[in-house]
N, C-alpha and C positions, 0 to 999 in steps of 0.2 A: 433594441440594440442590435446593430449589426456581428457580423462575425459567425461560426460553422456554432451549429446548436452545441451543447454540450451531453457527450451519449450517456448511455442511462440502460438499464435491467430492464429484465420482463415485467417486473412492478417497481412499483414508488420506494424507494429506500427514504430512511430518516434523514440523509442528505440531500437526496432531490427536495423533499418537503420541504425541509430549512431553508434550501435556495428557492425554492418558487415564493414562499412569505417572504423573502428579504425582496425578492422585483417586484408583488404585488406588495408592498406596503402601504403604497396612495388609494389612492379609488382606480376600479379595477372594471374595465369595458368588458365583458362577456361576448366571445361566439361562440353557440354550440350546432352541433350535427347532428347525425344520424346514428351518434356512436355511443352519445350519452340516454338512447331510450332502448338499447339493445337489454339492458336490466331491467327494464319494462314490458318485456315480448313483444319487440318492433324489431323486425329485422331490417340490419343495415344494407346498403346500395352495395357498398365496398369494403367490408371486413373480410375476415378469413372465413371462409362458408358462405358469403353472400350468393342466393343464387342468381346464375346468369340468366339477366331480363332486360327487355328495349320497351321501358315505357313509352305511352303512349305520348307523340308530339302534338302539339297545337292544334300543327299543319291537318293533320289528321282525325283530331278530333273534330277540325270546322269543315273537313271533305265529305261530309257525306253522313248519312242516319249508322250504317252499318259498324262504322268506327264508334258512334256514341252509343249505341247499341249494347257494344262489347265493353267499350268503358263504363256505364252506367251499371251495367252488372255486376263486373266486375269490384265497382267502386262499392255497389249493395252490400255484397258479401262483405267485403274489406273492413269497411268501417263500422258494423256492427263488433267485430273484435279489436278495430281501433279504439274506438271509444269506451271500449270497456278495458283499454288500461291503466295501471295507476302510477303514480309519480315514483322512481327510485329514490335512493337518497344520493345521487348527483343531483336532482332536480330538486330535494329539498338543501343540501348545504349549501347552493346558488340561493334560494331565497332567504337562509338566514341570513348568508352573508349582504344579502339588499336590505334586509331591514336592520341590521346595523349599522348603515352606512358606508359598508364597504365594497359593493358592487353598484356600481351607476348605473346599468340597464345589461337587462341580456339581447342578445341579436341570435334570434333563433332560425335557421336554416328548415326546420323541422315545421309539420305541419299538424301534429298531435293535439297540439293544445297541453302539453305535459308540464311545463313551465310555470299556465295561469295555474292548474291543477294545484300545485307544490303552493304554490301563494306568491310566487313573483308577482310583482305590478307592473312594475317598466320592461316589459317583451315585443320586442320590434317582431312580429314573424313575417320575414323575407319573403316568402315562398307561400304567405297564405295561409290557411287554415282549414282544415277538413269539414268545421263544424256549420259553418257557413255555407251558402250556393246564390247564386248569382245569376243573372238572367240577360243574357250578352244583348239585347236588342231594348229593354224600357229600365234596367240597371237595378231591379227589384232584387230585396234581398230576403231570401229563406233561412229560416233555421234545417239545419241538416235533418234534423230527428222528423219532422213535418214532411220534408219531401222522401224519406225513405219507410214514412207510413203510406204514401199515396203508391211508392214499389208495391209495397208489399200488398196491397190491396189489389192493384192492376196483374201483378205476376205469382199468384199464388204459388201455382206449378212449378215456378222457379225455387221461391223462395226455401220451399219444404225437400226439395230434392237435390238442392247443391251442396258440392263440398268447398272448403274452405280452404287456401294457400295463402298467407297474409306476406303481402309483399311490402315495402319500406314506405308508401306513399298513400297506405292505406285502402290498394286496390288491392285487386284478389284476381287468381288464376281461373278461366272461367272456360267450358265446352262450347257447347251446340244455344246460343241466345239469336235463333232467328226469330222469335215468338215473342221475346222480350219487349213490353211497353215500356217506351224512354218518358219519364214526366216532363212536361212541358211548364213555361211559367203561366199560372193563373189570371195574370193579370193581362199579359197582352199573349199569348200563345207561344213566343218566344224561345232559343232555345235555353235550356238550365246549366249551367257549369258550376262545379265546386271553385269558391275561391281560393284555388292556389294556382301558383305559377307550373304551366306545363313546359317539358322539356320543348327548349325553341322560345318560348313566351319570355318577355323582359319583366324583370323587377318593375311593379308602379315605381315613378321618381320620387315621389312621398313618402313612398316608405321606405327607400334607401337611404331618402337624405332625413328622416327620422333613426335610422339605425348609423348613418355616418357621426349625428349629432353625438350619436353615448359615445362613440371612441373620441371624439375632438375633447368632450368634459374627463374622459379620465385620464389617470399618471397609467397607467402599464394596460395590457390587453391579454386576455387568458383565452386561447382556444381550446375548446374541451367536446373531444369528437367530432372530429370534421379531417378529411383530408385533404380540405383547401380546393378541391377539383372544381366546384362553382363559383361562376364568376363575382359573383354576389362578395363569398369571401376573400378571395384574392383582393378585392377594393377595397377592403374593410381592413383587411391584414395592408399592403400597401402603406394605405393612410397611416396607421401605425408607425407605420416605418420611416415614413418621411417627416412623423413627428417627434421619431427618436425615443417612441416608448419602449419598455420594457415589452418584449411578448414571449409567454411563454405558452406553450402547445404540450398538450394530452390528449393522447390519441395511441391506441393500440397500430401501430404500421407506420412509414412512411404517409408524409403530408410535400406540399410544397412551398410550408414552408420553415421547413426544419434546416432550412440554409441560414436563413436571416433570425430565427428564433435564439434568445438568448438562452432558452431552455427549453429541451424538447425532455418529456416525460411519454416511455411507451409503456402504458399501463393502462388499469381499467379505470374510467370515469366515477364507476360509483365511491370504490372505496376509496381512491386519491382525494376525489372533490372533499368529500368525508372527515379524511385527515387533514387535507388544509384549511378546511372551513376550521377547524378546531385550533387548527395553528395562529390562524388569522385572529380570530375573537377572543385566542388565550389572553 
């Protein structure tokens, strides 16, 4: 619904609740960010504390060994404590709410895998998947855990002497990786990339217009952790709007689009989703 969102406290009062189950009533499109795995020890791009970093682009990671070099290492580190996180309970009252029929699909921004974790089923992930790796030249597909045995195997030196900065995307803050063995694909030599979308890189069309699909099938759209800055969700949000659903937004901070939100809640993901899951299924 169009119109200025409606403002709102540091956290969820028993009146924002009431109002967000009265827009979500129907079936309910899910987008979440990077705000709802902050309860999970993933730190966000853009919250309060976020720290200041210029991931790596595309453009750069296909320019040259020395850029994948640093990315691969850094990516080593990373996602050895990506993977070892566990679902909050934003991430589970989204999947209660899908198996009662009240969530149509989540469209995840995020590239944790935190979502399938919880027991979602229907997760568009936008942005790719950390767990996966990908082989840009014969389009071979890895299990992550497999290619970061062949790291550890090639870069012992590495492995046993670094420290750990876990940044939002599952990379890590990394030194001196001139020595660093980058794995290569097995199959044709090719190089390896995690499938996710890098800064610069476009949304596959597929999988947009599989994450378009949940917003067209629900009555209202729930953002939970996102501050709208990727284009991915502006489209998604958009679509909403031009189909005159309900949208309401949770997110600690300014979004863009707490203009057109019929309700903006600034508060924390876990225990909001929490209490409206219970509001919903009462």
């Amino acid at each position: 619904m169009g119109g200025r969102a409606e403002r709102n406290a540091e956290s969820a009062d028993a009146d924002q609740l009431d109002r967000a189950a009265e827009l979500l009533s129907g079936t309910v499109a899910v987008l979440t960010g990077a705000g709802i795995s902050t309860d999970s020890g993933i730190p966000d791009y853009r919250g309060e504390g976020a720290p200041k970093r210029s991931p790596m682009t595309i453009q750069q990671f296909l320019a040259g060994e020395s850029f994948r070099r640093r990315y691969w290492a850094g990516s080593y580190l990373g996602w050895a404590r990506f993977v070892a996180a566990e679902p909050n309970g934003g991430h589970l009252a989204l999947a209660d709410l899908e198996s009662a029929g009240r969530v149509q699909g989540v469209v995840t921004q995020n590239v944790d895998g935190l979502h399938g974790k919880a027991g979602s089923r229907h997760v568009v992930e936008v942005h790719g998947s950390v767990d996966r790796v990908v082989c840009l030249r014969c389009g071979q597909l890895f299990a992550r855990g497999a290619v970061a045995e062949r790291i550890e195997a090639a870069n012992a030196w590495f492995v046993t002497g670094a420290t750990t900065t876990l940044n939002p995307d599952g990379d890590a803050d990394v030194g001196d990786v001139a020595d660093f063995v980058i794995p290569d694909c097995t199959v044709c030599g090719g190089t390896l990339k995690p499938e996710v979308v890098f800064f610069g890189e476009f949304v596959p069309r597929d999988r947009f217009t599989e994450a378009a699909a949940i917003v067209t099938r629900a009555d209202a759209l729930l953002v939970a952790g996102s501050s709208l800055i990727v284009n991915s969700g502006i489209r998604l949000l958009e679509q909403a709007r031009r189909r005159r659903l309900p949208i309401v937004i949770l997110n600690r901070g300014a979004t863009k689009g707490d203009r057109i939100a019929a309700l903006k809640i600034d508060a924390g993901t876990t225990e909001t989703l929490t209490a409206l899951r219970d509001r919903l299924l009462a």
